[in-house]
N, C-alpha and C positions, 0 to 999 in steps of 0.2 A: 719760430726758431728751431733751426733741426737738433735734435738730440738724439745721442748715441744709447741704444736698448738693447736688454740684454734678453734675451728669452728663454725660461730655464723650464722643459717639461719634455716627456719620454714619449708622449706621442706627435709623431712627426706631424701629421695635419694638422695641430697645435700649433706645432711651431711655423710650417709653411705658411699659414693664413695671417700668423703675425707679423710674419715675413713682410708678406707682400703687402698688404695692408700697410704699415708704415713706411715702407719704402716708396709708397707710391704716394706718404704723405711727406715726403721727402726727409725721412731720417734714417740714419744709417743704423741696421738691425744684424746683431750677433745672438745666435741661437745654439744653444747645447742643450745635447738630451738628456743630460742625470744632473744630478749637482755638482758631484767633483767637477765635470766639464767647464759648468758653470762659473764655480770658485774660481776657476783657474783663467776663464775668460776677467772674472770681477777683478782678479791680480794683477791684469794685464792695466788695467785703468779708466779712466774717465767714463764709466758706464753710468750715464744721467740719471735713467729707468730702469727696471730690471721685474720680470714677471715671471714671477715662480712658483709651480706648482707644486702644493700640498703634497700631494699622495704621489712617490716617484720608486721606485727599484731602488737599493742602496739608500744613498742619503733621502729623505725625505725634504722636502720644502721648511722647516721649519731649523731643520740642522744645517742646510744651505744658506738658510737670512743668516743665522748666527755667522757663518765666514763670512758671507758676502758684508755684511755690518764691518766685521774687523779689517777687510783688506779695503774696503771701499766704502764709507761711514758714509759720505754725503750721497750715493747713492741713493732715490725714491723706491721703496719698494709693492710691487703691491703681490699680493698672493691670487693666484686661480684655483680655482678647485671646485669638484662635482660633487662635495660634500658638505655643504652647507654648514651642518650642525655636527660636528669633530670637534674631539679633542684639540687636534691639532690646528683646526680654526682657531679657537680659543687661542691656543698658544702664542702664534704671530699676531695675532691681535694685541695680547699682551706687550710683544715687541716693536708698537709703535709702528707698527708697517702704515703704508700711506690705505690702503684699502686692499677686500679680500671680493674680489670680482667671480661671480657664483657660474657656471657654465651649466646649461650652455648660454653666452654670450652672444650680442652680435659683433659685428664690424664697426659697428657704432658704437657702440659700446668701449669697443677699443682705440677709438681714435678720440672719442673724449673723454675718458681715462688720461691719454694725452695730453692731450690739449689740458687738462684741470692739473695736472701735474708741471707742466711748463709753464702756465699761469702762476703756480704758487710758488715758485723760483725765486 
């Protein structure tokens, strides 16, 4: 079943590989590069999934769950990040995120992320 993803991290190749990677698993993929961006896609609606990275310019990933939660609760979240063992891991784990996916990642990786996340719907 296709679902609509939201892709929230500051480095482009990040986002274009999530891109294209799920669009070619036939879902429809919105990508911002801070969190405000983010938030403000998550305002707009119906965002299934939503992949957001920890460590970002401005908002960080962990004050982005916090909106994206209020304006979009039934959102799945998962967090990415090249830092394993943070604080800020810690934190959105704390907040019930669906999981915190470690990079570097593969393709695979991200398509059954997917897939396990649309299963548990």
């Amino acid at each position: 079943m296709s679902k609509k993803i939201l892709i929230v991290d500051d480095e482009q190749g990040i986002r274009e590989l999530f891109a294209a990677v799920l669009h070619r698993a036939g879902h429809t993929v919105v990508t911002a590069p801070d969190g405000l961006a983010g938030i403000e896609v998550a305002r707009g609606g119906d965002i299934d999934i939503a992949f957001l990275d920890i460590k970002m310019p401005g908002l960080n990933g962990v004050e982005t769950l916090k909106e994206v939660r209020d304006t979009s609760p039934r959102t799945k979240v998962v967090m990415i990040t090249g830092y394993a063992r943070d604080e800020l891991v810690n934190e959105a784990l704390k907040m019930d995120v669906f999981a915190c996916l470690a990079k570097p990642f593969s393709v695979r990786d991200v398509v059954d992320m997917v897939k396990l996340l649309s299963d548990s719907a």
